[in-house]
Structure formats: C-alpha cells, structure tokens
VEXLUM-544123 format. One record per residue (C-alpha): residue in three letters; z, y, x. Coordinates in Angstrom, 2 decimals, decimal comma, always signed. Layout:
BEGIN
+------+---------+---------+---------+
: migu :       w :       v :       u :
+------+---------+---------+---------+
:  ALA :       Z :       Y :       X :
...
+------+---------+---------+---------+
REM end
This chain:
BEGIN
+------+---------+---------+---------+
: migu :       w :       v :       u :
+------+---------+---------+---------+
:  UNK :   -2,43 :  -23,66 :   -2,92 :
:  UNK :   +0,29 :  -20,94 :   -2,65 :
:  UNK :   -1,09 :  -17,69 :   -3,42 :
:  UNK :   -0,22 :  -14,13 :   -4,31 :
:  UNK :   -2,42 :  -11,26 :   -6,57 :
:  UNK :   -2,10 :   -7,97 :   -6,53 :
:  UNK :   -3,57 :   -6,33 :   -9,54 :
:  UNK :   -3,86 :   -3,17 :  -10,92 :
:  UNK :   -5,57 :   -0,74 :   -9,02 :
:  UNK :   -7,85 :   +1,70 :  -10,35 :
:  UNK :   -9,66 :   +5,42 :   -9,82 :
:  UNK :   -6,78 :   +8,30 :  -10,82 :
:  UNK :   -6,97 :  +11,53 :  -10,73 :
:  UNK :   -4,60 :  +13,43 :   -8,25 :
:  UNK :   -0,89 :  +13,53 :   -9,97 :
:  UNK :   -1,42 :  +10,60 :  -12,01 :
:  UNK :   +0,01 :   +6,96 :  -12,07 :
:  UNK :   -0,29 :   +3,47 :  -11,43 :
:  UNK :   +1,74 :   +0,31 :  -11,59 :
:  UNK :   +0,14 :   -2,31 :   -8,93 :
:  UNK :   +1,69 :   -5,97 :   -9,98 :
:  UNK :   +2,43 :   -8,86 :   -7,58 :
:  UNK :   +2,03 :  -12,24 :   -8,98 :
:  UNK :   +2,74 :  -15,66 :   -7,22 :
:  UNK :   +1,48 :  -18,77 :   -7,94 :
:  UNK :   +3,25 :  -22,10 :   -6,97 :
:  UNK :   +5,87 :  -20,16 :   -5,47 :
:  UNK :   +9,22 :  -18,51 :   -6,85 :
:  UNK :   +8,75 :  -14,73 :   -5,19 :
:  UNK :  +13,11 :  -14,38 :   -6,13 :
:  UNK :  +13,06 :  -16,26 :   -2,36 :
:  UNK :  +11,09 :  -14,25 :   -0,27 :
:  UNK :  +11,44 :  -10,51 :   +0,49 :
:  UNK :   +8,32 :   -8,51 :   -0,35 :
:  UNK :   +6,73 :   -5,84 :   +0,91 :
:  UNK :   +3,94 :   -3,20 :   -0,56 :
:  UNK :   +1,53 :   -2,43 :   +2,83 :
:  UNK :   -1,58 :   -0,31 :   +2,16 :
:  UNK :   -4,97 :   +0,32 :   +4,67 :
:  UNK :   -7,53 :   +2,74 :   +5,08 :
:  UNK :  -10,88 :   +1,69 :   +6,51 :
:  UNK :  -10,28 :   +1,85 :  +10,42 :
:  UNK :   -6,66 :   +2,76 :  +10,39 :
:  UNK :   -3,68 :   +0,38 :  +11,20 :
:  UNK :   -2,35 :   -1,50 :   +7,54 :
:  UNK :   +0,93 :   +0,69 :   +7,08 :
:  UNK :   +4,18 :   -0,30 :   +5,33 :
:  UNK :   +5,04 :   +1,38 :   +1,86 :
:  UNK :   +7,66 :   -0,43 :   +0,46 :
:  UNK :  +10,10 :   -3,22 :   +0,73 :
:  UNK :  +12,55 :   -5,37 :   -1,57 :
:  UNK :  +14,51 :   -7,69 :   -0,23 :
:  UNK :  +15,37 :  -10,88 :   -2,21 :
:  UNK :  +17,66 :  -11,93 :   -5,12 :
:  UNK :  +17,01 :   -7,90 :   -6,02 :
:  UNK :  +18,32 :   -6,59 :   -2,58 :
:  UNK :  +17,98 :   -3,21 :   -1,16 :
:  UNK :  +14,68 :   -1,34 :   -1,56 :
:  UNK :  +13,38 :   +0,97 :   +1,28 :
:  UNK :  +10,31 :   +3,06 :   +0,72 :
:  UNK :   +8,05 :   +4,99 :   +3,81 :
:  UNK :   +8,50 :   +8,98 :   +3,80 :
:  UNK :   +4,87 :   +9,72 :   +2,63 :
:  UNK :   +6,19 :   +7,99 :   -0,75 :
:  UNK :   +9,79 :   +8,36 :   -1,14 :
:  UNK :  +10,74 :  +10,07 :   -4,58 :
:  UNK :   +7,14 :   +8,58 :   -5,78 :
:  UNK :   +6,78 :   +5,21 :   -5,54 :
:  UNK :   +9,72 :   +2,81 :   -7,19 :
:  UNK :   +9,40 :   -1,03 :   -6,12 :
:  UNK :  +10,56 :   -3,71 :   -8,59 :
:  UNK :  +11,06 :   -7,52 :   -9,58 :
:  UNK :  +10,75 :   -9,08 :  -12,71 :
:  UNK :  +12,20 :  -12,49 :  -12,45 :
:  UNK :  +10,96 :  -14,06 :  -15,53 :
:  UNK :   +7,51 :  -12,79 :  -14,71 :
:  UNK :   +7,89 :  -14,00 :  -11,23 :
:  UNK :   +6,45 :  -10,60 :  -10,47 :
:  UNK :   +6,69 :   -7,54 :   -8,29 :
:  UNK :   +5,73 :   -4,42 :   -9,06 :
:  UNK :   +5,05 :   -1,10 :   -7,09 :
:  UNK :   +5,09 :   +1,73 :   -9,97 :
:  UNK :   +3,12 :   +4,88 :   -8,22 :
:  UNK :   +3,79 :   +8,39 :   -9,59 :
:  UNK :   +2,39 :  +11,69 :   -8,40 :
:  UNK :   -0,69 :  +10,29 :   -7,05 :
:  UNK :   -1,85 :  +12,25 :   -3,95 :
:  UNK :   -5,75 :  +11,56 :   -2,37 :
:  UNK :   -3,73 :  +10,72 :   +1,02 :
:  UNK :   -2,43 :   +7,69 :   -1,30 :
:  UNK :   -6,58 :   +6,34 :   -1,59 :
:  UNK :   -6,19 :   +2,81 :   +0,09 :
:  UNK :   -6,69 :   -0,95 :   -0,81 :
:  UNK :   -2,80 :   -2,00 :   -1,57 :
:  UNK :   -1,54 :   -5,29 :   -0,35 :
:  UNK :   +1,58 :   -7,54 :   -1,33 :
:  UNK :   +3,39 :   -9,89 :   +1,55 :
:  UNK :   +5,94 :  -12,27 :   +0,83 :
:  UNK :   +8,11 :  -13,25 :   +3,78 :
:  UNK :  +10,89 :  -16,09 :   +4,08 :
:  UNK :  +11,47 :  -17,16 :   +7,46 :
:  UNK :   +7,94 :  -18,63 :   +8,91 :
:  UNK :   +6,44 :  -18,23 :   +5,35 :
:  UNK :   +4,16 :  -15,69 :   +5,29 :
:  UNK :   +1,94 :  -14,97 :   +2,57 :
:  UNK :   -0,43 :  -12,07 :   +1,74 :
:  UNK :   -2,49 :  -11,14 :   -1,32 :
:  UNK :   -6,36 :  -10,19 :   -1,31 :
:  UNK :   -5,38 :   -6,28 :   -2,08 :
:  UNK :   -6,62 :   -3,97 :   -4,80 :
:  UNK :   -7,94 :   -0,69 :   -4,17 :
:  UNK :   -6,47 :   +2,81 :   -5,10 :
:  UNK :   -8,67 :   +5,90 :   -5,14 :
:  UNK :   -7,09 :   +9,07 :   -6,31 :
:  UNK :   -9,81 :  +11,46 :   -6,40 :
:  UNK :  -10,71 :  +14,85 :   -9,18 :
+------+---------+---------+---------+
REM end
C-alpha cells in the first residue's frame, strides 16, 4: 500500500524551530509535486507550501514566507518543511500531499503547538 508520513512535530515555544519530514513508501516522491497543508480544528485545511517535482519551483503562503523553507532529499526519498520563527498562529496538525496527475496521496498529519 502506497503511503506517505509526516513526522516530526512537537510542542515549541514561540520563536523556535521545527523540521516536519515527508516520507513515502512504495512510491518515488521525485514524481509527484508536494505540498505542506496545515488545519486547525473547525477551520478549512490551508496551503503552506509547495515543491514541484524533479526540484522545481517552491512557493510558500504569506503567513510563512521568509520562515518556512520546503525541501527534497532524493536519496532519502524525503520532503522536508524546515519551520523557523515559530509563531502560536502556526499551532496546527501539518499534512503532506503528493500529487501526479489523478494520484493523490495524503499523509495522517503531525501536530504543531507553539505555545510559552
């Protein structure tokens, strides 16, 4: 079964960091373009952060631009979403998608609090 896992969440205070990885099993991520998404208990899931494939162009939303930095690492067939300047408004459960044509695949999300 094709499947991705985010990882890497945690509790941080408010300026800290956090690197949230992207695994896939049975499936080479280099082919799909993926996307960081995040959701707060009864708000719409909201994009954060794109890559598109074989390393493309990166696109990040407003709230996190200058912040967050999205990344692949072939080898590990991983992506990775490193988080910097933590803000409480970034407290979510952080989701990975990996899109290629009608493939669509989505991880089980890991949750960020940033909280004093």
């Amino acid at each position: 079964q094709l499947q991705l896992v985010e990882s890497g969440g945690g509790l941080v205070q408010p300026g800290g960091s956090l690197t949230l990885s992207c695994a896939a099993s049975r499936f080479t991520l280099e082919y799909y373009a993926i996307a960081w998404f995040r959701q707060v208990p009864g708000k719409e899931r909201e994009g954060v952060s794109c890559i598109g494939t074989y390393g493309g162009s990166t696109n990040y939303a407003d709230s996190v631009k200058g912040r967050f930095t999205i990344s692949r690492d072939y080898a590990k067939n991983t992506v990775y979403l490193q988080m910097n300047s933590l803000k409480p408004e970034d407290t979510a459960v952080y989701y990975c998608n990996a899109l290629r044509g009608l493939d669509n695949y989505w991880g089980q999300g890991t949750q960020v609090t940033v909280s004093s």
